[in-house]
C-alpha positions as CSV (number, residue, x, y, z in Angstrom):
1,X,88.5,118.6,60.7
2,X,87.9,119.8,64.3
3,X,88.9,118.1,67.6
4,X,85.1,117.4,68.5
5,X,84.3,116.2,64.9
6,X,87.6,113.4,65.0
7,X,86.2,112.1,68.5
8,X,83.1,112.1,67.1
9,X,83.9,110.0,64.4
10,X,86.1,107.7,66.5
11,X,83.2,107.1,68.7
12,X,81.0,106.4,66.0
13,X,83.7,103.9,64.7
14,X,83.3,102.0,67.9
15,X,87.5,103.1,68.7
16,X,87.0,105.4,71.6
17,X,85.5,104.8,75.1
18,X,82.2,105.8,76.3
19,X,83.5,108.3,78.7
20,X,85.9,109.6,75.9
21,X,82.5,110.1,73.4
22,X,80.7,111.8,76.4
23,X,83.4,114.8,76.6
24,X,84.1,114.9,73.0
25,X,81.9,118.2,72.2
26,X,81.4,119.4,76.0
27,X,84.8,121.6,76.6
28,X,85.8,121.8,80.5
29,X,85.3,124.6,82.1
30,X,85.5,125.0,86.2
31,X,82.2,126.4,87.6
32,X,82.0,129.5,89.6
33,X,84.0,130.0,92.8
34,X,81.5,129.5,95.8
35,X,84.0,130.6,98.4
36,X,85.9,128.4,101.2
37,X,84.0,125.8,102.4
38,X,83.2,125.4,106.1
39,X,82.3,122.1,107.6
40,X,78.9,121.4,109.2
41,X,77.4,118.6,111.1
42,X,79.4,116.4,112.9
43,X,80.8,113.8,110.7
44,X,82.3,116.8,108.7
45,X,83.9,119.0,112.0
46,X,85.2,115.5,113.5
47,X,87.3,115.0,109.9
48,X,88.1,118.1,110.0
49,X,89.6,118.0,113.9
50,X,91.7,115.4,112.3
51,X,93.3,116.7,109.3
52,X,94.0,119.4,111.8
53,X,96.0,117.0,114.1
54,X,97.4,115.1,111.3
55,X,98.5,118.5,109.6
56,X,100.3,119.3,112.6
57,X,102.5,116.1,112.5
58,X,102.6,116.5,109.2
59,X,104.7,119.8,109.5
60,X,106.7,118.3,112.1
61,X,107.7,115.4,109.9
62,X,111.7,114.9,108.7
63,X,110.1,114.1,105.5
64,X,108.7,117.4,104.5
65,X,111.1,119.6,102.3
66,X,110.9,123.3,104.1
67,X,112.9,125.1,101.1
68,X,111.0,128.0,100.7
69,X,111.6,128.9,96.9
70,X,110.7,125.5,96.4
71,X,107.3,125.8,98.1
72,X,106.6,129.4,97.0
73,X,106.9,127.9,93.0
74,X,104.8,125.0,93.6
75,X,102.4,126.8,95.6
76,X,102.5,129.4,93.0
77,X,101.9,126.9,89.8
78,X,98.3,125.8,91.8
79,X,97.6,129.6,92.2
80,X,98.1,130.3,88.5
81,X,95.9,127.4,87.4
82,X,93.2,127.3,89.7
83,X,93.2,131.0,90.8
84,X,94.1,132.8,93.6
85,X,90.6,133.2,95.4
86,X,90.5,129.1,95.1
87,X,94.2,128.8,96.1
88,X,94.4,130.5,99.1
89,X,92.5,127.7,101.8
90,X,95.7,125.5,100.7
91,X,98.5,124.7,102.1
92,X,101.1,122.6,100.5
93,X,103.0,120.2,102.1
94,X,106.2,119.3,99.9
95,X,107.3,115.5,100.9
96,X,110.3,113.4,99.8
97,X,109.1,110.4,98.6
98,X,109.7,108.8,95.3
99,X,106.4,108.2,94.1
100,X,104.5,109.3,91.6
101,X,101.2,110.9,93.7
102,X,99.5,113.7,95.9
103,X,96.9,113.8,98.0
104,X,94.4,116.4,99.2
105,X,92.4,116.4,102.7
106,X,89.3,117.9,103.8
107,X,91.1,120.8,105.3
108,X,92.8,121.6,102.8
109,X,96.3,120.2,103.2
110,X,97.4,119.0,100.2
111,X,101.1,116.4,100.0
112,X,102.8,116.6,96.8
113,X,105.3,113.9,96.7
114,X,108.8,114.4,95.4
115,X,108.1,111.6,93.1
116,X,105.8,113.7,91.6
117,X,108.2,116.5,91.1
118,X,110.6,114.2,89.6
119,X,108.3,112.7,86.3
120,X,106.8,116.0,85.7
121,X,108.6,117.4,82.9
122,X,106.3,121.3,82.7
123,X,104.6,123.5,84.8
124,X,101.5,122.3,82.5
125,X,102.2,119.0,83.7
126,X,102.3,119.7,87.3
127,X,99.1,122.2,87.1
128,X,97.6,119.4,85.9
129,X,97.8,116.9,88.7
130,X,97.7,120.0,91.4
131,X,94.3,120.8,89.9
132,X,93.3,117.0,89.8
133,X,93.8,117.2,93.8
134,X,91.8,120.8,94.1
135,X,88.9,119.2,92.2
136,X,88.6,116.7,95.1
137,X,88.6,119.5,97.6
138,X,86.4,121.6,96.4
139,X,83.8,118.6,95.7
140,X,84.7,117.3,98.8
141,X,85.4,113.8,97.4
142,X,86.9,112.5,100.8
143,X,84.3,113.5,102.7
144,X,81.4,111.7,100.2
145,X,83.1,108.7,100.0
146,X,83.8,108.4,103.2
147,X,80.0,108.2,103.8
148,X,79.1,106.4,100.5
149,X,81.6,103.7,102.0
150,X,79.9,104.1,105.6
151,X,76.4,103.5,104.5
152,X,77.4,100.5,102.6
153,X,79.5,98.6,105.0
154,X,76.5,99.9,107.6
155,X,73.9,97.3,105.5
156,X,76.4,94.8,104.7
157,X,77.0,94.5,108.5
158,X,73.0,94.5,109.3
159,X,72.7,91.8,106.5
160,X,75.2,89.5,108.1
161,X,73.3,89.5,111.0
162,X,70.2,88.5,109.4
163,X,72.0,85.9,107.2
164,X,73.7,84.2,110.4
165,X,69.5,84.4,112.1
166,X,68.4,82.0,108.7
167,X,71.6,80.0,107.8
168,X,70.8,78.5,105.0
169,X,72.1,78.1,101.8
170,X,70.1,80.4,100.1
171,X,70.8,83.4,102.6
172,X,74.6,82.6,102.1
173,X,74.3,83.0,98.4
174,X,72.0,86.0,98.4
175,X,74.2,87.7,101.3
176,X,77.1,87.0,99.0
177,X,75.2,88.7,95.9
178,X,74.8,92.3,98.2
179,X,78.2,92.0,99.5
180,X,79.5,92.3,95.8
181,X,76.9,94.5,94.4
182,X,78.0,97.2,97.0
183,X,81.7,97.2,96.9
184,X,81.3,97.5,93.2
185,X,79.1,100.2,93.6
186,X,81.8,101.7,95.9
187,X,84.9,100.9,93.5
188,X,82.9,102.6,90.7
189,X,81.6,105.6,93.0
190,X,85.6,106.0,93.8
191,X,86.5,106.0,90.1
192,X,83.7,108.5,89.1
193,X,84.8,111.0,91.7
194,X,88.0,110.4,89.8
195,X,86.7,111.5,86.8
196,X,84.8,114.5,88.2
197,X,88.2,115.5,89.6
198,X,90.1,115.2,86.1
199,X,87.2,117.4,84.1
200,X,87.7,119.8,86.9
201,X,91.6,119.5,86.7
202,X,91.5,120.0,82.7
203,X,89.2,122.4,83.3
204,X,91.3,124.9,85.2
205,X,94.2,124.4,82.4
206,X,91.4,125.0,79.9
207,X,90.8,128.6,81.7
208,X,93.9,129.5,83.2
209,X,95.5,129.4,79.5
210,X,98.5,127.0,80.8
211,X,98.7,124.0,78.0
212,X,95.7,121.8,78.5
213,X,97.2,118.7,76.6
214,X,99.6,118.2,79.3
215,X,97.4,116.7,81.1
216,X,97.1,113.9,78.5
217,X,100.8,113.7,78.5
218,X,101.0,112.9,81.9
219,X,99.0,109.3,81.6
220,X,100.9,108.9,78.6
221,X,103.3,108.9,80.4
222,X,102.6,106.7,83.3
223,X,102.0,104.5,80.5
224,X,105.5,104.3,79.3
225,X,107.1,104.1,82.9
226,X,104.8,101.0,83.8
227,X,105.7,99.1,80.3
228,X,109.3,99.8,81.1
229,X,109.2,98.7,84.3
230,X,107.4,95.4,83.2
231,X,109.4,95.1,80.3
232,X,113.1,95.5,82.7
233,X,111.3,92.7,85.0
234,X,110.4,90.7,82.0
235,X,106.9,90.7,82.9
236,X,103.6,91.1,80.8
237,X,102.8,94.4,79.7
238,X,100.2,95.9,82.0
239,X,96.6,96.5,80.8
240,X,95.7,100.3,80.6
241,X,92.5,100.0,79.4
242,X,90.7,97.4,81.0
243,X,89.0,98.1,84.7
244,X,89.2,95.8,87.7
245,X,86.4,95.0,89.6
246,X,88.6,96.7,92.4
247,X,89.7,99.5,91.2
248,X,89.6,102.8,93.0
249,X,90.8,105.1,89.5
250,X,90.1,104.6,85.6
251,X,92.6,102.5,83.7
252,X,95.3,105.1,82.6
253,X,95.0,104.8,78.9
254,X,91.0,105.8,79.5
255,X,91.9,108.7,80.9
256,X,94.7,109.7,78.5
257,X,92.2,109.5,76.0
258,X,89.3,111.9,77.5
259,X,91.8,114.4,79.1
260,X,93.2,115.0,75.3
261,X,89.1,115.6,74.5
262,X,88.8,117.7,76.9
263,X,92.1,120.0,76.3
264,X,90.8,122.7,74.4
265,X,92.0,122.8,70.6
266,X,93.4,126.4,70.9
267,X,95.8,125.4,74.1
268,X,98.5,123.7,71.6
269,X,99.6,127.5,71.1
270,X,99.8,128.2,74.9
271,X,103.0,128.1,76.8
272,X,103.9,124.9,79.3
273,X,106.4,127.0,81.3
274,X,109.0,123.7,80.9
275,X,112.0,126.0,80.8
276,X,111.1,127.4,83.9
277,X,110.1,124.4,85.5
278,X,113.4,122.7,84.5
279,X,115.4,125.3,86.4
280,X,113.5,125.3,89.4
281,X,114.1,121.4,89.7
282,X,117.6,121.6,88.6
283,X,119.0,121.9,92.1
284,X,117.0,119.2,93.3
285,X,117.4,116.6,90.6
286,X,120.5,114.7,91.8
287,X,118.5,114.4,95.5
288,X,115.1,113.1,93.6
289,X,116.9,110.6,91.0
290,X,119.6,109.3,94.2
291,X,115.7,108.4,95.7
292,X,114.6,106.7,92.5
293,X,117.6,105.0,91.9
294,X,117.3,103.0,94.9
295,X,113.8,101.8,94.6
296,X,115.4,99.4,92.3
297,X,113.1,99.7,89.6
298,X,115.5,99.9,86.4
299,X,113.5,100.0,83.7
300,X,111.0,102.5,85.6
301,X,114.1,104.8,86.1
302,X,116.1,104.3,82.9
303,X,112.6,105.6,81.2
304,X,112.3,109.2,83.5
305,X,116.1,109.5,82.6
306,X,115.5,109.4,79.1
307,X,112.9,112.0,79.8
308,X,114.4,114.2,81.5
309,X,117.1,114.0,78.7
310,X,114.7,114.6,76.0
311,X,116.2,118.3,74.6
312,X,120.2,116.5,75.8
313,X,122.0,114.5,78.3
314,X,123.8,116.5,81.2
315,X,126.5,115.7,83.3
316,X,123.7,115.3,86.1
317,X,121.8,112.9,84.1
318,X,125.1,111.1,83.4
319,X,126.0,110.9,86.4
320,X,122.8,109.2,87.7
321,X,122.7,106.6,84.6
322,X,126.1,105.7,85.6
323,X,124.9,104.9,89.3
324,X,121.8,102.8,87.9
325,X,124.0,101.1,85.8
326,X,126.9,100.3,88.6
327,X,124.1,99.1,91.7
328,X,122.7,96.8,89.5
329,X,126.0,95.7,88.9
330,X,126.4,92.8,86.2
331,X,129.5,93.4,84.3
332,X,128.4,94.6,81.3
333,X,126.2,96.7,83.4
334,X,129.4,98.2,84.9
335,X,131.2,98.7,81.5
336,X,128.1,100.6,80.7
337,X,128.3,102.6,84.0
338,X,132.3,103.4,83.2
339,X,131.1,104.8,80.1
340,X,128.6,107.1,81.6
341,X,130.5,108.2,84.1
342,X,133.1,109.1,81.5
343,X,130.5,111.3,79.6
344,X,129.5,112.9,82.9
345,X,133.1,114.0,83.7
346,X,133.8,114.8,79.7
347,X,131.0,117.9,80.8
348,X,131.7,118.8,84.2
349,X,135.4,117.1,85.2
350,X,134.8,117.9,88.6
351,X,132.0,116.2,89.4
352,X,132.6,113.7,92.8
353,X,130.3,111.2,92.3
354,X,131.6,110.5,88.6
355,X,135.0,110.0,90.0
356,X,134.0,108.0,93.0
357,X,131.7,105.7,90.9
358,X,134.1,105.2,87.3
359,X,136.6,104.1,90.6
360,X,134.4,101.9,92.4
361,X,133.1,100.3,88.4
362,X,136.7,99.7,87.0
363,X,137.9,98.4,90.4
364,X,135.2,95.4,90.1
365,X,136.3,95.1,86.1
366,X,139.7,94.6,87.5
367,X,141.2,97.9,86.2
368,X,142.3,98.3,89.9
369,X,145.0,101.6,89.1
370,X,142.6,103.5,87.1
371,X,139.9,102.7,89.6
372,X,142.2,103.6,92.8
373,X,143.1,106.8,90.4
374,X,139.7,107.6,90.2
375,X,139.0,107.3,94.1
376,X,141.9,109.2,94.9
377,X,140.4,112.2,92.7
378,X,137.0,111.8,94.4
379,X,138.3,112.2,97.8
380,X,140.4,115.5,96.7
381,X,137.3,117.1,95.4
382,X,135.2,115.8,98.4
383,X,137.3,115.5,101.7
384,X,134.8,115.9,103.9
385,X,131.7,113.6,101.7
386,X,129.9,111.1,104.0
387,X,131.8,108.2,102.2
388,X,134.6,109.8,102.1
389,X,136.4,107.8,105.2
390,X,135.4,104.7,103.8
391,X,136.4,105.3,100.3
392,X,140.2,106.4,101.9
393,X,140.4,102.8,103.7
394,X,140.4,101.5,100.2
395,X,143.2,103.6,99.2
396,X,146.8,102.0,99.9
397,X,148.4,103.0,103.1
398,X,149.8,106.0,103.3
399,X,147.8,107.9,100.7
């Protein structure tokens, strides 16, 4: 049975979304390149004059990462997915944040969050949400809603005038009635542009031969990282299907299910380039999971640890389960912690951190010497660490 066929038949069945039955037998492909876009009128030059201005703080800003071998591999990933005649109006903007997101403006600047670098687990995975954002650029998203959202408020504000000239109870109520028919018609322009973006996204994956059903894999795994987070917090499990009156995206579980239509069948054979995604990010893992860590989210960040340790556990990876484990700090979270930290140092025994947090863990179980043992490695192996001073002064004198 074919990929088109089984949607099909789940649509039939009444077990797959409209959008989802509407992609089912139309594969993605991105149109024709029309060339760089230049803005006209002057709504369009006066967002432009903007981004300009905001680019330029932008690449002032502490929180952009300027490591070029980091930028040149990102920047390379949206070159090989969307192509290089599309690729070369952006620029990319590498910012440490821990959030899962990036962002594309009407010039061309496009954020990618180090959050973002973080969850990804491919290049296929990243290509994926780098050719999401280029779909808004080249359709201009931002600059369409912006006036879609213009005209609307624009006759909502003409109609409260006329409602406050005739006050009376039948204005109110049909004033009321406009007001919500055009922010839903907003919300829903907002999440179709999403859409467009996605089919777009897919679609480059679809050409540029780079495994299309990562993109699937992505929501999926949103998914899992919002459920564990509820699930830590002891909160109801989130709804990824429904849509809110408000909301500016699809529900994620829609668009799991439409972006795995879309991927073309043949793409399961294709390469995802996760080996060589996983060394690039290597350097930068214990910087991006120090971030996540202390969002204190622990069920969000025990789930992208258990990710990132899908093919094994490293002393890295250790090492930051440990930390988790110790800041939230109940006891048996701090046995756990020890225990981690123990595993870290088992692969790499000279590994700071895992000496400086086993000491700081077994000194609040009361195993004071082994803990003070512990410290006293960390500062040998780290003399000069930021904490270093502060760890000494709980040292006994003289040491």
């Amino acid at each position: 049975m074919t990929k088109g066929v089984y949607f099909l038949l789940l649509c039939i069945a009444g077990f797959s979304s409209l959008e989802t039955c509407a992609y089912a037998l139309d594969p993605a492909l991105p149109p024709p390149f029309e060339g760089v876009y230049q803005p006209v009128g002057v709504d369009e030059i006066g967002h432009w004059r903007e981004d300009d201005e905001r680019e330029r703080a932008l690449a002032a800003s502490p929180l952009v990462i300027n490591d070029e071998a980091l930028n040149s591999y990102v920047n390379d990933v949206l070159c090989r997915t969307v192509g290089q005649d599309r690729c070369s109006s952006v620029r990319i903007y590498i910012i440490r944040k821990p959030i899962f997101n990036a962002t594309m403006s009407y010039n061309g600047t496009m954020r990618v969050f180090s959050g973002l670098l973080l969850r990804v687990r491919s290049e296929a995975e990243l290509a994926t949400v780098l050719g999401h954002e280029f779909g808004h650029f080249e359709k201009r998203h931002v600059l369409s809603r912006f006036k879609k959202t213009r005209t609307g408020t624009d006759i909502l504000t003409w109609a409260s005038v006329f409602a406050a000239m005739a006050p009376s109870r039948n204005t109110r109520d049909n004033y009321q009635n406009l007001e919500i028919a055009i922010y839903g018609d907003i919300f829903r322009y907002n999440r179709e542009q999403e859409r467009e973006a996605d089919r777009l996204g897919i679609g480059f994956l679809n050409q540029s031969r780079v495994r299309p059903q990562a993109a699937s894999s992505v929501w999926l795994n949103v998914i899992g990282e919002a459920e564990a987070s509820a699930r830590a917090r002891g909160l109801r499990k989130p709804n990824f299907t429904g849509i809110a009156f408000a909301a500016s995206h699809p529900p994620e579980g829609e668009r799991a299910e439409y972006l795995a239509a879309l991927a073309d069948p043949e793409g399961e054979r294709w390469g995802d380039g996760k080996q060589e995604y996983r060394k690039m990010m290597a350097p930068w893992l214990p910087m991006f999971l120090d971030d996540q860590i202390k969002l204190n989210d622990f069920g969000a960040t025990e789930f992208i640890l258990e990710n990132l340790a899908e093919d094994g556990w490293t002393a890295p990876l250790l090492f930051a389960r440990g930390e988790l484990y110790r800041l939230r700090g109940a006891p048996r979270d701090l046995v756990h912690a020890v225990d981690f930290y123990g595993e870290a140092l088992v692969m790499d025994n000279d590994h700071p951190g895992a000496h400086r947090g086993m000491g700081l863990s077994m000194i609040k179980l009361g195993r004071r010497s082994e803990g003070l043992a512990a410290l006293r490695r960390f500062v040998e192996l780290a003399p000069t660490a930021s904490d270093a001073d502060m760890i000494r002064l709980m040292l006994p004198p003289g040491e």
